[in-house]
MDTraj code that builds the backbone (N, CA, C; nanometers):
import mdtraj as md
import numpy as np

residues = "UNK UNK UNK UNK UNK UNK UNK UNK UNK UNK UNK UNK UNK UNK UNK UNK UNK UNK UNK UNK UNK UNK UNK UNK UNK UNK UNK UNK UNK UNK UNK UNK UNK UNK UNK UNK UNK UNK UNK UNK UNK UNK UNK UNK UNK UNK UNK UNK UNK UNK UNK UNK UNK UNK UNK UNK UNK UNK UNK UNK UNK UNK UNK UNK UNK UNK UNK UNK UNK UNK UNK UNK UNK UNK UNK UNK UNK UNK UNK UNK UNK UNK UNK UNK UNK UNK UNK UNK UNK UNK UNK UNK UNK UNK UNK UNK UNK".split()
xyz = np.array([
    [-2.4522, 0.7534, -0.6066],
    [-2.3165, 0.8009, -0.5981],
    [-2.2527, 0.7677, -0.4631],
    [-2.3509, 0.7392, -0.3490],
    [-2.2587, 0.6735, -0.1885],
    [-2.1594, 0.5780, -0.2408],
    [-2.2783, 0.5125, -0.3178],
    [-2.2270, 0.3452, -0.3712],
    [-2.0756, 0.3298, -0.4359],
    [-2.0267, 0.4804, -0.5244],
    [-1.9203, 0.5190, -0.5585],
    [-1.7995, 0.5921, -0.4119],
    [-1.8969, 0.6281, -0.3806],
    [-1.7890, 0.6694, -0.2411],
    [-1.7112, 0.5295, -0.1411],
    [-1.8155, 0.5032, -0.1322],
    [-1.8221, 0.3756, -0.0120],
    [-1.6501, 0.2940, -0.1240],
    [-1.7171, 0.2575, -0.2071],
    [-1.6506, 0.1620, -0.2901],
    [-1.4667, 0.2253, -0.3428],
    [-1.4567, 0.3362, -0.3446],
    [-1.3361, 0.3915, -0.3335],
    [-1.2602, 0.4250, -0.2164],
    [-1.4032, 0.4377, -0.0951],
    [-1.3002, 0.4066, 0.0258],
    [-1.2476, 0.2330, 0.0767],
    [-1.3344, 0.1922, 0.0428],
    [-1.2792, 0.0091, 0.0307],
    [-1.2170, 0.0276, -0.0001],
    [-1.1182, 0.0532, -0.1417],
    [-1.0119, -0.0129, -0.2168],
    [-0.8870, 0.0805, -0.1731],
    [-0.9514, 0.2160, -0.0900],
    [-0.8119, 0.3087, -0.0593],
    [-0.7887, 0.1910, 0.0937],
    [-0.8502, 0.1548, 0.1725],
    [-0.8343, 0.0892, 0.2748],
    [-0.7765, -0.1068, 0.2484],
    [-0.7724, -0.1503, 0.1901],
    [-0.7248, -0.2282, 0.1536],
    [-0.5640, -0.2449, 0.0846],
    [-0.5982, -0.1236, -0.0105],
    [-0.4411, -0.1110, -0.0522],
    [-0.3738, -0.0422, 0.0580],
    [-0.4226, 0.0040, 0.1813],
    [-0.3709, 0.0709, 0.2939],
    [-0.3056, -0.0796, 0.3779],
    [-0.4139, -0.1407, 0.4080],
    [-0.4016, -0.3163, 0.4916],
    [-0.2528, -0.3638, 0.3709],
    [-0.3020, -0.3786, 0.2389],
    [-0.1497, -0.4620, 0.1870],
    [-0.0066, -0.4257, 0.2145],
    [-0.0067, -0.2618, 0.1766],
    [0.1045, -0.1790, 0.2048],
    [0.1593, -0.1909, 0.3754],
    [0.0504, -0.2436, 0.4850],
    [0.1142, -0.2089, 0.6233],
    [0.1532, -0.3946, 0.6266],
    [0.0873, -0.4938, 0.5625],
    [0.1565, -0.6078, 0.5445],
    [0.2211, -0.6335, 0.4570],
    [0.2804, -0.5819, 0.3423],
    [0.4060, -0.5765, 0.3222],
    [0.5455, -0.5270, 0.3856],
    [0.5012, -0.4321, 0.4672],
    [0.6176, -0.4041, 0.5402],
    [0.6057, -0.4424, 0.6735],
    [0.5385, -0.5119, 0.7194],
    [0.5380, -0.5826, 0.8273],
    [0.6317, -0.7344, 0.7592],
    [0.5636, -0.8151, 0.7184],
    [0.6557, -0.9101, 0.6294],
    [0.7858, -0.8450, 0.6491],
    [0.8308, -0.7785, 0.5381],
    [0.9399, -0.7424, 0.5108],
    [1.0437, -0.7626, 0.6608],
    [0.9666, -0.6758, 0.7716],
    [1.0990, -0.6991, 0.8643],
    [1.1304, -0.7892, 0.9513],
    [0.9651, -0.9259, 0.9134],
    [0.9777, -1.0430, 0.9698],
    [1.0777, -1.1170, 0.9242],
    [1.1037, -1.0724, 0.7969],
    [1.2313, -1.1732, 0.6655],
    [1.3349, -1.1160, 0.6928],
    [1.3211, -1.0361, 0.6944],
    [1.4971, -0.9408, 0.7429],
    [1.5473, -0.9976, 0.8432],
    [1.4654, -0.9839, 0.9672],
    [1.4879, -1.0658, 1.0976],
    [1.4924, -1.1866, 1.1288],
    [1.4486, -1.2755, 1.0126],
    [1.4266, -1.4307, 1.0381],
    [1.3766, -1.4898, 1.1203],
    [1.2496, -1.3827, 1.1332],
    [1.1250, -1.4485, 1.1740],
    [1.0525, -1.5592, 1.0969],
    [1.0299, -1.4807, 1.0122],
    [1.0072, -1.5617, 0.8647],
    [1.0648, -1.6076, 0.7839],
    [1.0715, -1.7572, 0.7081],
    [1.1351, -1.8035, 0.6472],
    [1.0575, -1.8021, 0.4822],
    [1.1574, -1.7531, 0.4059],
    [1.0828, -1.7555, 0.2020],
    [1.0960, -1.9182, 0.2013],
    [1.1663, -1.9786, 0.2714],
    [1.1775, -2.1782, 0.2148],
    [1.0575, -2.2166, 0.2697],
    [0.9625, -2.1592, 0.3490],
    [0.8251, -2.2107, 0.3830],
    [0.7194, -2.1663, 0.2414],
    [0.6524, -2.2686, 0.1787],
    [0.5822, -2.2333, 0.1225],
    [0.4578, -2.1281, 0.1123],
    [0.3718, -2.1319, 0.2214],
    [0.3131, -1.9909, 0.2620],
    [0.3484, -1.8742, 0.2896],
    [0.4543, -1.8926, 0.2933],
    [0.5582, -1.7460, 0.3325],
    [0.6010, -1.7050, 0.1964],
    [0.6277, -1.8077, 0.1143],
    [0.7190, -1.7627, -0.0260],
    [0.5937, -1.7216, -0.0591],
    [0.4361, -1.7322, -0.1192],
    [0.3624, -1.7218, -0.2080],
    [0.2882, -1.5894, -0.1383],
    [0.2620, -1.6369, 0.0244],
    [0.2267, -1.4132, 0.0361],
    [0.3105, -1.3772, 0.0036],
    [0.4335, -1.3635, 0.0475],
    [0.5245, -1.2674, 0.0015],
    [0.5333, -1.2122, -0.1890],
    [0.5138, -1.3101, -0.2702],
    [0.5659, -1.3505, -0.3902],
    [0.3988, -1.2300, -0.4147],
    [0.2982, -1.2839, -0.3680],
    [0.1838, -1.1950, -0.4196],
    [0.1829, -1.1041, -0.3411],
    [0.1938, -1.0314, -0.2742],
    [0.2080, -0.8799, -0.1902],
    [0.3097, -0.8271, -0.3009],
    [0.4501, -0.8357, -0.3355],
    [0.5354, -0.8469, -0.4361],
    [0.4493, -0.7987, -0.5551],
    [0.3767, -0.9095, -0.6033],
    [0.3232, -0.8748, -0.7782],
    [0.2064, -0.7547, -0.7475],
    [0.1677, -0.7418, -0.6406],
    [0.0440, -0.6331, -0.5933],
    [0.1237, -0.4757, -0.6036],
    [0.2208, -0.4470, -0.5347],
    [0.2666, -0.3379, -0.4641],
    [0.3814, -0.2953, -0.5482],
    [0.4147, -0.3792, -0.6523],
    [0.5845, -0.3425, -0.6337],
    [0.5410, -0.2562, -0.7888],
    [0.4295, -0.2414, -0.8895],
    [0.3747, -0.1295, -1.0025],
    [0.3762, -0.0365, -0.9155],
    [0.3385, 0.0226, -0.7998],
    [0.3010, 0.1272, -0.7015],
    [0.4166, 0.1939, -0.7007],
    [0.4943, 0.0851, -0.6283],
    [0.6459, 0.1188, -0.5673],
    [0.7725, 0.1707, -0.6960],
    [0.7474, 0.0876, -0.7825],
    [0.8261, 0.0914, -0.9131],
    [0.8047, 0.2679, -0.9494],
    [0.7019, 0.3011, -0.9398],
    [0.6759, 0.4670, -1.0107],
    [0.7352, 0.5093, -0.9343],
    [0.6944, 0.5523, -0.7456],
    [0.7675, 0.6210, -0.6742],
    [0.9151, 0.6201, -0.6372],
    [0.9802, 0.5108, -0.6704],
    [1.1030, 0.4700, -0.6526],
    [1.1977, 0.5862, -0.7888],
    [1.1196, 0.6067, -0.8927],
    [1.1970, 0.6631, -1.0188],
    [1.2199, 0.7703, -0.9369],
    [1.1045, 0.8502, -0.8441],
    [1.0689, 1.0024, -0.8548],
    [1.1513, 1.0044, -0.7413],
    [1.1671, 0.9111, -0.5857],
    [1.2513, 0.9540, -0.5034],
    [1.3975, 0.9268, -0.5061],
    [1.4943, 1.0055, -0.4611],
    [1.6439, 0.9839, -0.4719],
    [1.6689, 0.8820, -0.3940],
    [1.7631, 0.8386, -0.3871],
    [1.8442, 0.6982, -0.3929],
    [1.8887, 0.7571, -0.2456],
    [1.8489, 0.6531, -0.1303],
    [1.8468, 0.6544, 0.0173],
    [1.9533, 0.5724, 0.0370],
    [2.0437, 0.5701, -0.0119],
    [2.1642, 0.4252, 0.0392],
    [2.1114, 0.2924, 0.1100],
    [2.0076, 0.2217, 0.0470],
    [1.9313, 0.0902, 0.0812],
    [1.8461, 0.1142, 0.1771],
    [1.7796, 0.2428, 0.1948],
    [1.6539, 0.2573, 0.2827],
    [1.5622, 0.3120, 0.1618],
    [1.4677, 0.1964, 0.1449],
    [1.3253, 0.1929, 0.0586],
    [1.2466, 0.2955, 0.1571],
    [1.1619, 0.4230, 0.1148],
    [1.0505, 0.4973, 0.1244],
    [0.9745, 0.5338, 0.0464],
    [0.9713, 0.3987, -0.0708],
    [0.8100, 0.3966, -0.1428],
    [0.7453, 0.3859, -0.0545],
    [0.7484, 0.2730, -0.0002],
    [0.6059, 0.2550, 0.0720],
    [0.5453, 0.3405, 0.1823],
    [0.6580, 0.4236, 0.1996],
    [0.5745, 0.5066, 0.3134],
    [0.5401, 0.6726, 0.2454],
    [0.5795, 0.6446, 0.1156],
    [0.5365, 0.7264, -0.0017],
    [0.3917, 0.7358, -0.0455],
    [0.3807, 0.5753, -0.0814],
    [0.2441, 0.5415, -0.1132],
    [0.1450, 0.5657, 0.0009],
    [0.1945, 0.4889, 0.1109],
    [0.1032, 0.5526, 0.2160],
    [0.0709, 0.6846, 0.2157],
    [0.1391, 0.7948, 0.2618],
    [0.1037, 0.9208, 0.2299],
    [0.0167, 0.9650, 0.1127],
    [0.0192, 0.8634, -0.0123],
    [-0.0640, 0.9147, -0.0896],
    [-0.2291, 0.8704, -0.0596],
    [-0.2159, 0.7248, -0.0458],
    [-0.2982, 0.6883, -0.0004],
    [-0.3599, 0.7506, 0.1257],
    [-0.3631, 0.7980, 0.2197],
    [-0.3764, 0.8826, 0.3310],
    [-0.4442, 1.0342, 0.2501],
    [-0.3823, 1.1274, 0.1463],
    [-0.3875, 1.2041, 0.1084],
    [-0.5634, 1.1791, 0.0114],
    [-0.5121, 1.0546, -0.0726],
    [-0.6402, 1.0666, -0.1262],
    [-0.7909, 1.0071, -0.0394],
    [-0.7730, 0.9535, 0.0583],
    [-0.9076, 0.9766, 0.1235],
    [-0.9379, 1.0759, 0.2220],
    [-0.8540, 1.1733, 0.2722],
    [-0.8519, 1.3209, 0.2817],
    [-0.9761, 1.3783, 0.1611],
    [-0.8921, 1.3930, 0.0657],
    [-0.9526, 1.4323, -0.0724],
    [-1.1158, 1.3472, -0.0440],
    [-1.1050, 1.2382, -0.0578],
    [-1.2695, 1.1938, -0.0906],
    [-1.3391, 1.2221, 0.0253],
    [-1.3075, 1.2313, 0.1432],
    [-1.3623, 1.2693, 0.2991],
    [-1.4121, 1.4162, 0.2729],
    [-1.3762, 1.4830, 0.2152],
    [-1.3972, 1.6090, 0.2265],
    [-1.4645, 1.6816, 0.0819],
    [-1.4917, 1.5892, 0.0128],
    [-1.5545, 1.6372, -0.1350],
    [-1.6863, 1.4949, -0.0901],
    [-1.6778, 1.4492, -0.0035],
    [-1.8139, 1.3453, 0.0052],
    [-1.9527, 1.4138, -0.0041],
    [-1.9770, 1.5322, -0.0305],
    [-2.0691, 1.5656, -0.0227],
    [-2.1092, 1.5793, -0.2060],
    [-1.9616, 1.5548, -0.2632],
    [-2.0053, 1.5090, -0.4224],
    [-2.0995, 1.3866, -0.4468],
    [-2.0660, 1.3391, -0.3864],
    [-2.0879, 1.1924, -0.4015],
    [-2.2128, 1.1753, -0.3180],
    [-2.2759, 1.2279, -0.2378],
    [-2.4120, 1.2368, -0.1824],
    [-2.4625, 1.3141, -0.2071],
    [-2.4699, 1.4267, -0.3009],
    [-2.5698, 1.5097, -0.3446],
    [-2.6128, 1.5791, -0.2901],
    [-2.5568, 1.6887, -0.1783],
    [-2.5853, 1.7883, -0.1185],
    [-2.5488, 1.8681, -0.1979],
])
top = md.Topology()
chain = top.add_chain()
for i, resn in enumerate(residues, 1):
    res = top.add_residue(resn, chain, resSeq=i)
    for name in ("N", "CA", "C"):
        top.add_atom(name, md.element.get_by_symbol(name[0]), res)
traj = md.Trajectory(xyz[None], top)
């Protein structure tokens, strides 16, 4: 059961890494740091996009309409944050004490 712990904190920490480079991106493009006409730029972006934006799509229904300030993602974060709280502190499920 570690093997189950370990392995759900990977994937909460990863979708943690995509979510802080998606919005890192994001205000490189805003700013024109980054250009979408560069091919490596269009295709992370385009896949961070097809990764995040099922996540974002749910929380976006549930929060009210910010006049063009997006706080899914710092939605998701919080959840994400919240649920390895949760597994940090029930780890002793998962190791058998």
């Amino acid at each position: 059961m570690q093997s189950l712990f370990q392995i759900l904190m990977l994937i909460l920490d990863i979708v943690w890494f995509f979510i802080i480079a998606h919005v890192i991106m994001s205000w490189l493009i805003n700013f024109q740091v980054l250009n979408l006409r560069q091919p490596l730029v269009a295709q992370i972006w385009d896949g961070l996009n097809r990764i995040l934006e099922p996540l974002y799509s749910r929380i976006r229904r549930l929060l009210p309409p910010m006049g063009g300030l997006d706080l899914a993602p710092l939605a998701v974060l919080i959840g994400v944050y919240a649920l390895r709280i949760i597994l940090a502190n029930n780890a002793s499920f998962f190791y058998g004490f």
